[in-house]
N, C-alpha and C positions, 0 to 999 in steps of 0.2 A: 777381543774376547770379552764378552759378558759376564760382569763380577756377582751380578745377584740370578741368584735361581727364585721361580716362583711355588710359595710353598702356600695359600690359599687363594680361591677363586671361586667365588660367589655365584658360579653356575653350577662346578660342582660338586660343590659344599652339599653332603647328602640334608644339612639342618636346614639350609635353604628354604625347601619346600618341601612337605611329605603330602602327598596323597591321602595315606592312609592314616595318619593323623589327623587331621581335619574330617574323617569319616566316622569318627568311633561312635562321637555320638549320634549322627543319623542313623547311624546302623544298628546300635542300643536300642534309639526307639522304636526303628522297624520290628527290629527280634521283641521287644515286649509287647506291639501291637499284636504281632502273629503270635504270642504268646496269650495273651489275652483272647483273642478271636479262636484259635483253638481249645481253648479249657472251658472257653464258655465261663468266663469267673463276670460275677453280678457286682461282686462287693467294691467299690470306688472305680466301675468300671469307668462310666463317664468322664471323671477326675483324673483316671492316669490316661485314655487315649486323648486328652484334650493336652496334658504336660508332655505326653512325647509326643506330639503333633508340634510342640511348639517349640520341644528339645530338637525334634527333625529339622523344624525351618530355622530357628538358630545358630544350630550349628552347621545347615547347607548355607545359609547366607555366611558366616563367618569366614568359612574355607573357600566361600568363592571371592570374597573382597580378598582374602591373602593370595590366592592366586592372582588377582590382579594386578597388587603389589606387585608382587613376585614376575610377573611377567613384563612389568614395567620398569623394572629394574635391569632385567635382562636383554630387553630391545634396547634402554639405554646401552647398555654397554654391547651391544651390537652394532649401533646405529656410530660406535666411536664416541660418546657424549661425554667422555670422563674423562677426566684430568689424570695425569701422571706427576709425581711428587718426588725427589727421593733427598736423602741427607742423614743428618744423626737427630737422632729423638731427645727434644730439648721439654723441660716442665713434666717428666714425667710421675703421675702420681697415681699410686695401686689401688686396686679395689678394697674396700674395705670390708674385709667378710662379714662383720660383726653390724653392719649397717646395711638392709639390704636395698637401700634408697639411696647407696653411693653409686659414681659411675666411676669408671679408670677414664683416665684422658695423658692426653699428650699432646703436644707441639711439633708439624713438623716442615719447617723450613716456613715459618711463618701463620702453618694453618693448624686450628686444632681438632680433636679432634677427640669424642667422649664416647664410652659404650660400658654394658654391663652385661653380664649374665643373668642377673635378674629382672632386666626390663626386654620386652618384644622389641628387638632394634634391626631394619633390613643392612642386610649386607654385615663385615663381621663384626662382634660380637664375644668372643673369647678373653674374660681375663686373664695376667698373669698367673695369678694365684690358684687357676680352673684347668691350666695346660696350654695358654693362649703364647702367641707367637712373641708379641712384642711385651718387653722385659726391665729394658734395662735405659737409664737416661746415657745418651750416645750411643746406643744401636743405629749401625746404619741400616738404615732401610728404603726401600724405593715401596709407592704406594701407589695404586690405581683408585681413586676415587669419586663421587660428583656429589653436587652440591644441593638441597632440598633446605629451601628456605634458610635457616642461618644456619644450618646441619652441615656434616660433612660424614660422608657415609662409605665406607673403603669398603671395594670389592676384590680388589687383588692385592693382594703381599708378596713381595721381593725380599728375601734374605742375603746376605751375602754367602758366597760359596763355604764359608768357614764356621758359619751359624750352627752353633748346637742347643737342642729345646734346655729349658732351664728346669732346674730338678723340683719337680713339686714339694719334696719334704723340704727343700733350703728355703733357711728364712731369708735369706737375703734375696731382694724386690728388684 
């Protein structure tokens, strides 16, 4: 019998990828084009369809490099490309709220392994101190991860069947 349940997976992780995130602002600048083009306004007409012409392709180019990402992370882990890890969480050290250029990182079975909530990072991403899964130095945990350059980037989390999330108001890390 199987002692860890899997309680995140980076396919479907709704923060993963949004759609409609990455649309807002194409979409912004279309409605103020058609807003503009309908009122007929003269005054910085030229100035604002040239900024959202450029807010459009900006932010269409943006969302489609994240989808890229994002799909290539997901053929990895389709294609099997990822390493399985599991043990107890050795060097663990929290996010530092008051820093927003810290990262939380841990150690586990040799490998580490760093992420913030405040940085764009694929795959997860959740500090402790935010509602994130991993808490405690010697939490067992099993990890599905792979590797990008000296990174190491976890797409699935294993808990053990007895795991309960940690209480946001406790200070204790």
């Amino acid at each position: 019998m199987e002692k860890y349940i899997l309680i995140y997976d980076y396919i479907t992780d709704p923060n993963s990828f949004s759609l409609a995130e990455k649309m807002i602002i194409p979409m912004g600048g279309t409605l103020l084009l058609f807003y503009i083009y309908k009122k007929g306004i003269k005054k910085y007409k030229l100035f604002t369809i040239v900024t959202a012409c450029l807010a459009i392709l900006l932010g269409s180019i943006s969302g489609f490099i994240q989808y890229l990402e994002y799909n290539h992370i997901v053929k990895t882990i389709e294609d099997g490309a990822t390493q399985t890890i599991q043990g107890k969480v050795d060097d663990f050290n929290p996010l530092n709220m008051a820093d927003h250029s810290s990262y939380e990182s841990f150690s586990l079975a040799g490998k580490t392994f760093f992420f913030s909530d405040y940085h764009r990072i694929a795959g997860y991403h959740h500090a402790c101190v935010n509602g994130g899964v991993i808490c405690n130095e010697g939490q067992d945990i099993k990890l599905e991860y792979y590797e990008q350059g000296n990174r190491n980037f976890i797409v699935k989390i294993y808990v053990t069947k007895d795991w309960k999330p940690q209480n946001k108001n406790s200070t204790k890390n």
